[in-house]
MIRO-830406 format. One record per residue: residue in one letter; x, y, z of N, C-alpha, C in turn. Coordinates in steps of 0.05 Angstrom, whole numbers. Layout:
<nodes>
  loro   neast  nnorth     nup  caeast  canorth    caup   ceast  cnorth     cup
     a       X       Y       Z       X        Y       Z       X       Y       Z
...
</nodes>
This chain:
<nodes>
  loro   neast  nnorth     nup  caeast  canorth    caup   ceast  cnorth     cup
     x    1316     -23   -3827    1297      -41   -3839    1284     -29   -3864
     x    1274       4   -3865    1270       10   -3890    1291      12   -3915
     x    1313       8   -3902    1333       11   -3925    1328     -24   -3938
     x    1332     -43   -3920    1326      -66   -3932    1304     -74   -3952
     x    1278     -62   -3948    1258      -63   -3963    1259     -42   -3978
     x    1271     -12   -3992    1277       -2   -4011    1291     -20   -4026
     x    1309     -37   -4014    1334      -51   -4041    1306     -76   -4048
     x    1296     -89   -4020    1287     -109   -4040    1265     -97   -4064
     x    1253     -72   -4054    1240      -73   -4083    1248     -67   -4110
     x    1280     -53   -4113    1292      -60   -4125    1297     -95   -4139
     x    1302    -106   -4124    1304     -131   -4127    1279    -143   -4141
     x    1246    -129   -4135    1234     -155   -4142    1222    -123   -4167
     x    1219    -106   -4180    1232      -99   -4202    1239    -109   -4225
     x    1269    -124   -4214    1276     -133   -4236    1265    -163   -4238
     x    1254    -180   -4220    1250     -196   -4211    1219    -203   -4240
     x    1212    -189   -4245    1187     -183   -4257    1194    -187   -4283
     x    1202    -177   -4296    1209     -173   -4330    1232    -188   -4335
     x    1250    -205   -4312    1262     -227   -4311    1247    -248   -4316
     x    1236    -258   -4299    1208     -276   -4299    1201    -283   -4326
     x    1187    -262   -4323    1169     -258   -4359    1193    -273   -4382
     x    1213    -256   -4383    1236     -267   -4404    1239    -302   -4397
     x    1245    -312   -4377    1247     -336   -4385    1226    -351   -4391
     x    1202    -348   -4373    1173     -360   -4381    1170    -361   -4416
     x    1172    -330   -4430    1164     -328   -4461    1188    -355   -4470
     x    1209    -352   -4464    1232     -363   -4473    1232    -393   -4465
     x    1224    -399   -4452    1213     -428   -4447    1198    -440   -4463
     x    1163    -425   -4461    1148     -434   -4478    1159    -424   -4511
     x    1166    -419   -4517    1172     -417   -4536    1195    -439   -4550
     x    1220    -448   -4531    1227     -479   -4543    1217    -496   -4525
     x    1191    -498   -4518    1176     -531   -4511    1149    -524   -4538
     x    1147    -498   -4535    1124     -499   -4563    1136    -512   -4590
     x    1169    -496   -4597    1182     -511   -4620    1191    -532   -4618
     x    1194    -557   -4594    1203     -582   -4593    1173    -593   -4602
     x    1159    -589   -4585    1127     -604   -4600    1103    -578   -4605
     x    1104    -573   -4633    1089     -564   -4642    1060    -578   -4644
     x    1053    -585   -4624    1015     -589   -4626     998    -575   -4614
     x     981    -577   -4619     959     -554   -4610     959    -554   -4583
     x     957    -578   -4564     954     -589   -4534     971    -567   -4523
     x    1004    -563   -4529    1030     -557   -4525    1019    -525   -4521
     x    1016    -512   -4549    1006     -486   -4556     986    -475   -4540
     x     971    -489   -4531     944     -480   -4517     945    -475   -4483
     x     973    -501   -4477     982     -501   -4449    1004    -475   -4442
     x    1016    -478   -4460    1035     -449   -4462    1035    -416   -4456
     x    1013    -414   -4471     990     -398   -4482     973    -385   -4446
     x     968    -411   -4440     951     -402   -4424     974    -398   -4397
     x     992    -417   -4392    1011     -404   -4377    1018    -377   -4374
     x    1024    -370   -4405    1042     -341   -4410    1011    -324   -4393
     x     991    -319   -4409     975     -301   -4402     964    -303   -4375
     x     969    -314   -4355     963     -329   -4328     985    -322   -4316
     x    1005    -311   -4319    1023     -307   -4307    1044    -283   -4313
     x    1029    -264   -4336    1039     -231   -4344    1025    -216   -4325
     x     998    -221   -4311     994     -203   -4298     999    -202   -4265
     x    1008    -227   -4256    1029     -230   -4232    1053    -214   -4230
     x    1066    -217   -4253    1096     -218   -4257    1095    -178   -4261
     x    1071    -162   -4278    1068     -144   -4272    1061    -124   -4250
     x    1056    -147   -4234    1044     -144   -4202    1066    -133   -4176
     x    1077    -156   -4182    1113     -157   -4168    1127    -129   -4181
     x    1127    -121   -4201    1136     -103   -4209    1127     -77   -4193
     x    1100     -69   -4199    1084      -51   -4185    1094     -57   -4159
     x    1083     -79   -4147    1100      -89   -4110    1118     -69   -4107
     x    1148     -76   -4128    1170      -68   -4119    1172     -38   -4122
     x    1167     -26   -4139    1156        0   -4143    1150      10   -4119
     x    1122      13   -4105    1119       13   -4087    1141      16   -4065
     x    1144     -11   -4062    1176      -15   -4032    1194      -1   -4050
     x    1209      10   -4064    1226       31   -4069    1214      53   -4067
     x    1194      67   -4078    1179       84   -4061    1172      93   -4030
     x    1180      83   -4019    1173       81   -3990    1146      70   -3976
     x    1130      64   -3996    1112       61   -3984    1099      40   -3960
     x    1115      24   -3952    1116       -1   -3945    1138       8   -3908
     x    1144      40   -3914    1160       38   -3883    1148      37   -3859
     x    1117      50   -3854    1111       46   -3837    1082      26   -3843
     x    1084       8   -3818    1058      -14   -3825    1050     -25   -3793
     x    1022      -9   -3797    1013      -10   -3780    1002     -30   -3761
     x     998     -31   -3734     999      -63   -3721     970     -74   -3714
     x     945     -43   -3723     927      -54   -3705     910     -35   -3731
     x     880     -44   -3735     863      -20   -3752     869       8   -3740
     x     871      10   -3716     867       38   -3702     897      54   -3710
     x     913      38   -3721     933       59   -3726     938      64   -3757
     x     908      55   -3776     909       71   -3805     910      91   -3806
     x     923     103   -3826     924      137   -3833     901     139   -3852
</nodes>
């Protein structure tokens, strides 16, 4: 089971700066199909509403490739 959650954080990794690339790449031809401010402002606030998620998942996966995620405890009494 920890080998499974080392790959997926692999997986969500790339999962992150994937993301990002199509989101910029999106808003960017719905900004150049309609150039109005409405468009620009909705875009805009998407992109920045959703770089620091997408940097999140990254860190996440980091983490689960790290190991940190192998043991998880079932009750408070078994925090380290």
């Amino acid at each position: 089971m920890n080998q499974i959650k080392r790959f997926a954080g692999i997986i969500w990794m790339a999962l992150g700066p994937l993301a990002m690339y199509f989101l910029i790449s999106t808003a960017a031809s719905e900004i150049q199909k309609k150039p109005v401010l409405d468009t620009k402002i909705q875009w805009v606030v998407f992109v920045v509403v959703f770089i620091p998620i997408a940097v999140g998942t990254i860190i996440f996966g980091y983490y689960a490739l790290k190991g940190e995620y192998d043991y998880l405890p079932h009750d408070s009494e078994n925090l380290k």
